[in-house]
Backbone as JSON, one array per atom type, in Angstrom:
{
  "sequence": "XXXXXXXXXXXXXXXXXXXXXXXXXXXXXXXXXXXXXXXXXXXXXXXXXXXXXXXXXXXXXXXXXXXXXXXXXXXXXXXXXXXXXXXXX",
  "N": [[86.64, 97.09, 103.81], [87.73, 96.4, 100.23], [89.63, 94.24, 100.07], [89.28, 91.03, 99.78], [87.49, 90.69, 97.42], [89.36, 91.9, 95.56], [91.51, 90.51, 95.58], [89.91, 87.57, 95.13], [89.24, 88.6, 92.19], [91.89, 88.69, 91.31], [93.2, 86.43, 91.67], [91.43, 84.55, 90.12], [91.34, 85.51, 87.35], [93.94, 86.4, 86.65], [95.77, 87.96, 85.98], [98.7, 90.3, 83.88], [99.65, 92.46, 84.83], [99.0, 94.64, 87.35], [97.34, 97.87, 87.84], [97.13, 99.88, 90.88], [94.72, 102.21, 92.48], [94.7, 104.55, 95.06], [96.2, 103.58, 97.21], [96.48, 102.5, 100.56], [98.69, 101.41, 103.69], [96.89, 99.96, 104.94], [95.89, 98.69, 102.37], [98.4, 97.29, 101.28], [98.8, 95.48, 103.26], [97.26, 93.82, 103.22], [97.27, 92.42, 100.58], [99.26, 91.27, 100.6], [99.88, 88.88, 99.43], [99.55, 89.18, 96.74], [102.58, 89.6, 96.28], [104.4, 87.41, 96.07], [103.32, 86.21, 93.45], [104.1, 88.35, 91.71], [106.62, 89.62, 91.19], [107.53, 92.03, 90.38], [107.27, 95.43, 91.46], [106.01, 98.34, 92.28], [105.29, 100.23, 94.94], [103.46, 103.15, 96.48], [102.45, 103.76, 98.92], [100.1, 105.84, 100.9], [98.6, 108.01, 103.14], [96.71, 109.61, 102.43], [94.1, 110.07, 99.65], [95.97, 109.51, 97.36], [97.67, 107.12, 97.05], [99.13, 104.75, 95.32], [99.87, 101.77, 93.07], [101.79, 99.1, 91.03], [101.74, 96.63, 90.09], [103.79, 93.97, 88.43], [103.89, 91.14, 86.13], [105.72, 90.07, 84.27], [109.55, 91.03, 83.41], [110.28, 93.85, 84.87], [111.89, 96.61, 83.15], [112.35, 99.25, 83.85], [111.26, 100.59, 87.05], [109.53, 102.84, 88.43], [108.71, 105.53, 91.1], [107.44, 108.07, 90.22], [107.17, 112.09, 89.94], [105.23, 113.81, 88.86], [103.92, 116.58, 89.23], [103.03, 119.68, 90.62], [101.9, 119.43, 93.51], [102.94, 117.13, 94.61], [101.53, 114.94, 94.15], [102.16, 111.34, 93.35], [103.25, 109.33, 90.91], [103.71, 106.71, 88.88], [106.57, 105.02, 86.64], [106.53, 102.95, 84.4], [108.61, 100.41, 82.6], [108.45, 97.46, 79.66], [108.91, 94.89, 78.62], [107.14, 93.45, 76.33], [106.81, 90.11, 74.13], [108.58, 91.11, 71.56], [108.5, 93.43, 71.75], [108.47, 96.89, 73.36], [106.64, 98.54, 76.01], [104.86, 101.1, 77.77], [104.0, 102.54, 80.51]],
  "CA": [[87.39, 97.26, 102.58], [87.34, 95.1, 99.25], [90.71, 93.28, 99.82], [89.0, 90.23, 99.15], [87.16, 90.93, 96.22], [90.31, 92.43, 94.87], [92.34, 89.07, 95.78], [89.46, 86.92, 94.23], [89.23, 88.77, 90.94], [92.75, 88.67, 90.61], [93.55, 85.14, 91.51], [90.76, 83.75, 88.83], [91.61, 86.12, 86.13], [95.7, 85.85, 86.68], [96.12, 89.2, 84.84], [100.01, 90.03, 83.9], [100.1, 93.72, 84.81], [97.6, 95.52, 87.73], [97.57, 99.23, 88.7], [96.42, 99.75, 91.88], [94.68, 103.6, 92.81], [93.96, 104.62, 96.4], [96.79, 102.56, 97.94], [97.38, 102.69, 102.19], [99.15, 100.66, 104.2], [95.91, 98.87, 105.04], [95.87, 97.61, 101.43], [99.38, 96.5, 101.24], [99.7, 95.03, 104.12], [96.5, 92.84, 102.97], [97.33, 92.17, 99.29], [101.08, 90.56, 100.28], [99.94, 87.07, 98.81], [100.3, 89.37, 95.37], [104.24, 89.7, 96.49], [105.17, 86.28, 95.16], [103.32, 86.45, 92.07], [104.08, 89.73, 90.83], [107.87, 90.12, 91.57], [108.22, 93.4, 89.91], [105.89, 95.78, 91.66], [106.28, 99.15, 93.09], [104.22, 101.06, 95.49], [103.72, 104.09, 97.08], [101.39, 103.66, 100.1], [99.77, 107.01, 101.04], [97.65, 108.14, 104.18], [95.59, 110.18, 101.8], [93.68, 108.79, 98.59], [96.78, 109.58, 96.27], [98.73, 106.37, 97.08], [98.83, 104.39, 94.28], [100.89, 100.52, 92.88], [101.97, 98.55, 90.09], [102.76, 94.8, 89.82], [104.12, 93.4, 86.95], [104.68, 89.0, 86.24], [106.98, 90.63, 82.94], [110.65, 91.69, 83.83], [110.16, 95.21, 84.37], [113.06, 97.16, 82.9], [111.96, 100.4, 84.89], [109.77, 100.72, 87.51], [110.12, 104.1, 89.73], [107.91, 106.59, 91.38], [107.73, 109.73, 89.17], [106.33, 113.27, 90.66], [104.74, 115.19, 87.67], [102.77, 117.44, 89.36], [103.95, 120.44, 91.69], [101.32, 119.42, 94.45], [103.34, 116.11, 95.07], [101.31, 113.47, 93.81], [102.55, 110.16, 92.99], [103.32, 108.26, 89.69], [104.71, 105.31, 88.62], [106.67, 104.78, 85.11], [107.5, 101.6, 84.09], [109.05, 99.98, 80.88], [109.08, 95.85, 80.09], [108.77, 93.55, 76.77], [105.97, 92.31, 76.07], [107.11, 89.73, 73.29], [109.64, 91.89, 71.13], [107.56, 95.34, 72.1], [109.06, 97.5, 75.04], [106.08, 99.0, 76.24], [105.46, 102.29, 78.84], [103.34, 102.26, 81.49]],
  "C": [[87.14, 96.09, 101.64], [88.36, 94.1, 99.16], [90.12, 91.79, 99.15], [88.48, 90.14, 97.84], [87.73, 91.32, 95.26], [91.2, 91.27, 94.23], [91.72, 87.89, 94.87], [89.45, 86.95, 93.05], [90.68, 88.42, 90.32], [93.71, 86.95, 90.33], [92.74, 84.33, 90.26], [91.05, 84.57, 87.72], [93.43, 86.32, 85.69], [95.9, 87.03, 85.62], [97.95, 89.3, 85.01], [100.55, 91.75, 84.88], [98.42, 94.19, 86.0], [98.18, 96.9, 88.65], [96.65, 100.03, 89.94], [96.0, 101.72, 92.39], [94.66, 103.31, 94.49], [94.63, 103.94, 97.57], [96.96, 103.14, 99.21], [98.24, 101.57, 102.41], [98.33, 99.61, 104.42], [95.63, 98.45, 103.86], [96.95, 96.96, 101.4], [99.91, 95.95, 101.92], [98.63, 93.55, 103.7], [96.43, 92.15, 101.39], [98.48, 91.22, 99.07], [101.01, 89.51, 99.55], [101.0, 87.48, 96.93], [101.69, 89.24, 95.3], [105.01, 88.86, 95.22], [104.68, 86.16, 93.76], [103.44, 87.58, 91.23], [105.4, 90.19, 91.32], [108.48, 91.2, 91.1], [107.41, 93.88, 89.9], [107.04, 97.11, 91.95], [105.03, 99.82, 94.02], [104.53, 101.98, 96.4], [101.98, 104.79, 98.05], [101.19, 105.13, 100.6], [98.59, 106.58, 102.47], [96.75, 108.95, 103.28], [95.06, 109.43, 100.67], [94.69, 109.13, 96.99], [97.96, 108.68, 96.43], [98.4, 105.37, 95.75], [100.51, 102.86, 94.14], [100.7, 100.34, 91.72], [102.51, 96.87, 90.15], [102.77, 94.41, 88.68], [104.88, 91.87, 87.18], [105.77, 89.49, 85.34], [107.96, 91.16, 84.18], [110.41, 92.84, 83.37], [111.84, 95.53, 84.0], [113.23, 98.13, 83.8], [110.85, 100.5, 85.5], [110.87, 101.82, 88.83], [108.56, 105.13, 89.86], [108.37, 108.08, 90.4], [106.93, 111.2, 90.31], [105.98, 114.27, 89.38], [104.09, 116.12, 87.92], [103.58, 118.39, 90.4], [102.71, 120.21, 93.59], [101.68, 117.62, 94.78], [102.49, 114.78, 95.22], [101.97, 111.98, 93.0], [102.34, 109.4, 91.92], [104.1, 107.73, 89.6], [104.79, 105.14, 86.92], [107.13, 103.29, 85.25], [107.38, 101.38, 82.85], [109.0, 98.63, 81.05], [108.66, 96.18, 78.66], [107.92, 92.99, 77.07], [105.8, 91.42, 74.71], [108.16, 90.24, 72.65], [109.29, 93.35, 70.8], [107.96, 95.72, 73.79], [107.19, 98.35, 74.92], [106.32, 100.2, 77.94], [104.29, 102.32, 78.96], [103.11, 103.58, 82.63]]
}
């Protein structure tokens, strides 16, 4: 897997916001370092390739799993401020 290559890019580039496709358990069990810097995440770890995350450094306002689809795939909405702009996610 690319955990590392995931971990490297994100530690030198320190992005504020990353959306993660394809999520298992075997990524999130190897990504935890993100935990502490990204204290407003959600995820929804899948055994198939429709698991999917979000971490956010911004105070999210909303962050929830959504289901828009009738074949029970997984989305994530979220709302924060970015300066004096709510943005949706």
């Amino acid at each position: 897997m690319q955990y590392k290559k995931l971990m490297d890019f994100v530690l030198q580039e320190k992005p504020d916001i990353i959306v993660l496709q394809e999520v298992n358990e075997d990524w999130v069990n190897n990504i935890k370092v993100l935990f502490e810097r990204y204290p407003h995440r959600v995820i929804k770890a899948q055994h198939d390739n429709f698991g999917i995350a979000v971490f956010i450094k911004l105070e999210a306002l909303v962050q929830k799993i959504v289901d828009l689809s009738e074949i029970e795939i997984p989305s994530i909405k979220s709302k924060f401020n970015v300066g004096d702009k709510i943005v949706h996610l």
